[in-house]
C-alpha positions, 0 to 999 in steps of 0.5 A: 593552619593549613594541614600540608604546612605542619607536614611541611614543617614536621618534615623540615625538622633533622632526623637522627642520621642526619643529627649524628652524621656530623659526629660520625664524620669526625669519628672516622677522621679522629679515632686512633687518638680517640682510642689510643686515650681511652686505652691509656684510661682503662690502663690507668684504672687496672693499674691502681687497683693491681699496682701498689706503686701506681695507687700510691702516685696517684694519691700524691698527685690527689694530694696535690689538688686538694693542697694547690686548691681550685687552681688545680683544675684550671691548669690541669683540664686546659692542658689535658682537654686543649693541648694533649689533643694536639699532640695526640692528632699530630703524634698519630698522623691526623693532623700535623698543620702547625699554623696561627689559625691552629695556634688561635684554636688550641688558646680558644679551647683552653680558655673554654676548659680552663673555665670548665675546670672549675665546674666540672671539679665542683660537681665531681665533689658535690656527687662524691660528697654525696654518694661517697666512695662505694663500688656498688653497682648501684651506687656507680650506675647513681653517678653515671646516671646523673652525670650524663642525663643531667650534668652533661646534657645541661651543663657540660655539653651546652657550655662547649656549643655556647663557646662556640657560637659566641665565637662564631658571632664575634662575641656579641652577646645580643646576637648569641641570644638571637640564634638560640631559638625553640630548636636550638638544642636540638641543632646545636647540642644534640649533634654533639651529646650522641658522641659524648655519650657513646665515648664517656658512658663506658668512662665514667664507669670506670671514673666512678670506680675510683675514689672521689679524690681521683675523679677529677684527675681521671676525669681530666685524663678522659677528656683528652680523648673526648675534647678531640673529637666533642670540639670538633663537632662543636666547631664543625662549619662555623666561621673562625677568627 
C-alpha cells in the first residue's frame, strides 16, 4: 500500500470532537428536561433513606414488581423511557409539536424499552444476585464498573442504535447487515455512549446505593432522563416512517 493512502485513510476517520459534537448539539437543546429528571432522581434517593414514609412506598411498589412479574418491566420502562420524555420536553418548552410523525416516534421508542425492559431488569437481578445489597464503596463502584464498561457499551447502547438503523432500512434485516461494517461502532455506538456515560455514571452511584429490589424501579426513573437525550443522538438524520 502506497504510504499517502493509509495517511489518507487514518485522516478520514472522525476524531472525538466530531464523534461527541452530535451529543452536544442535543444537549443544549434538551437540558432543562435532562436536568429536571436527574434532580427528581437524586430527590428520590435522599428521600428513602431520610423519609420513613417515602422508603415504605417505595418497597410497596417493589413489591408490586416482584407479585406482577416480568410484566412489570415492559409496562413500567415503556412509559417512563418513551412517553414521561414527551411530556417532559412539551412541559418545559423544548418541544411542544403534536403531529402523527411524533405520535409514530413515541410508539417506536416504546416498543424499543418495552423490550429493553426485560433485559435491563434481568441484569439489575443477576448483579443484585451477585453482588447483593452492600453500600461499600467497593461494592458500589463493582456495579457501576460492570454496568457501564460492560453492560452498557455491549448491550444497552448497541440495541437503541441497532433499532434505529433497522428502522431507517425499512426493516430489512440483510440490508441492516450490510451497514454494520469494522467502523461501525465506532460511527454509530460511540456518538451515543459519550453522553450515556456523563449522565448515567453519577446515576448509577446512586441507583446502586439502593437495594436490589428498588434498582430497577429508580433505573426505570433515570431513564426518562437519559431516554430524551440517548434517542435523540440515535435518531439524529436518519430517515423516519
Amino acid at each position: 500500500m502506497n504510504p499517502s493512502d493509509a495517511t489518507i485513510e487514518i485522516d478520514s476517520r472522525p476524531s472525538l470532537g466530531e464523534l461527541a459534537r452530535p451529543a452536544w448539539i442535543q444537549l443544549r437543546r434538551l437540558w432543562k428536561p435532562f436536568v429536571l429528571i436527574q434532580l427528581i432522581g437524586l430527590g428520590v434517593v435522599i428521600a428513602y433513606f431520610n423519609h420513613a414514609g417515602f422508603a415504605r412506598a417505595c418497597d410497596a411498589a417493589a413489591g408490586l414488581k416482584a407479585k406482577v412479574g416480568w410484566p412489570f418491566p415492559m409496562i413500567v420502562m415503556p412509559i417512563m423511557a418513551g412517553v414521561v420524555p414527551e411530556i417532559f420536553k412539551f412541559i418545559t418548552g423544548v418541544d411542544r409539536k403534536l403531529d402523527r410523525q411524533r405520535l409514530r416516534d413515541v410508539l417506536f421508542n416504546m416498543g424499543i424499552f418495552s423490550l429493553a425492559g426485560l433485559y435491563i431488569d434481568l441484569f439489575y437481578r443477576l448483579l443484585g444476585g451477585w453482588l447483593g445489597d452492600s453500600r461499600e464503596v467497593g461494592v458500589v463502584a463493582l456495579k457501576v464498573g460492570i454496568d457501564q464498561l460492560v453492560y452498557t457499551p455491549l448491550i444497552g447502547i448497541p440495541w437503541i442504535v441497532i433499532c434505529y438503523s433497522l428502522r431507517e432500512v425499512r426493516y430489512s434485516i440483510r440490508s441492516l447487515m450490510r451497514r454494520i461494517g469494522r467502523d461501525w461502532y465506532v460511527r454509530e455506538v460511540v456518538p451515543v455512549l459519550i453522553p450515556c456515560w456523563g449522565y448515567w455514571v453519577p446515576m448509577c452511584v446512586l441507583m446502586y446505593l439502593l437495594p436490589p429490589s428498588l434498582t430497577f424501579i429508580y433505573g426505570a426513573l433515570a431513564s426518562a432522563a437519559s431516554a430524551t437525550l440517548l434517542v435523540a443522538v440515535a435518531a439524529r438524520g436518519r430517515v423516519r416512517e
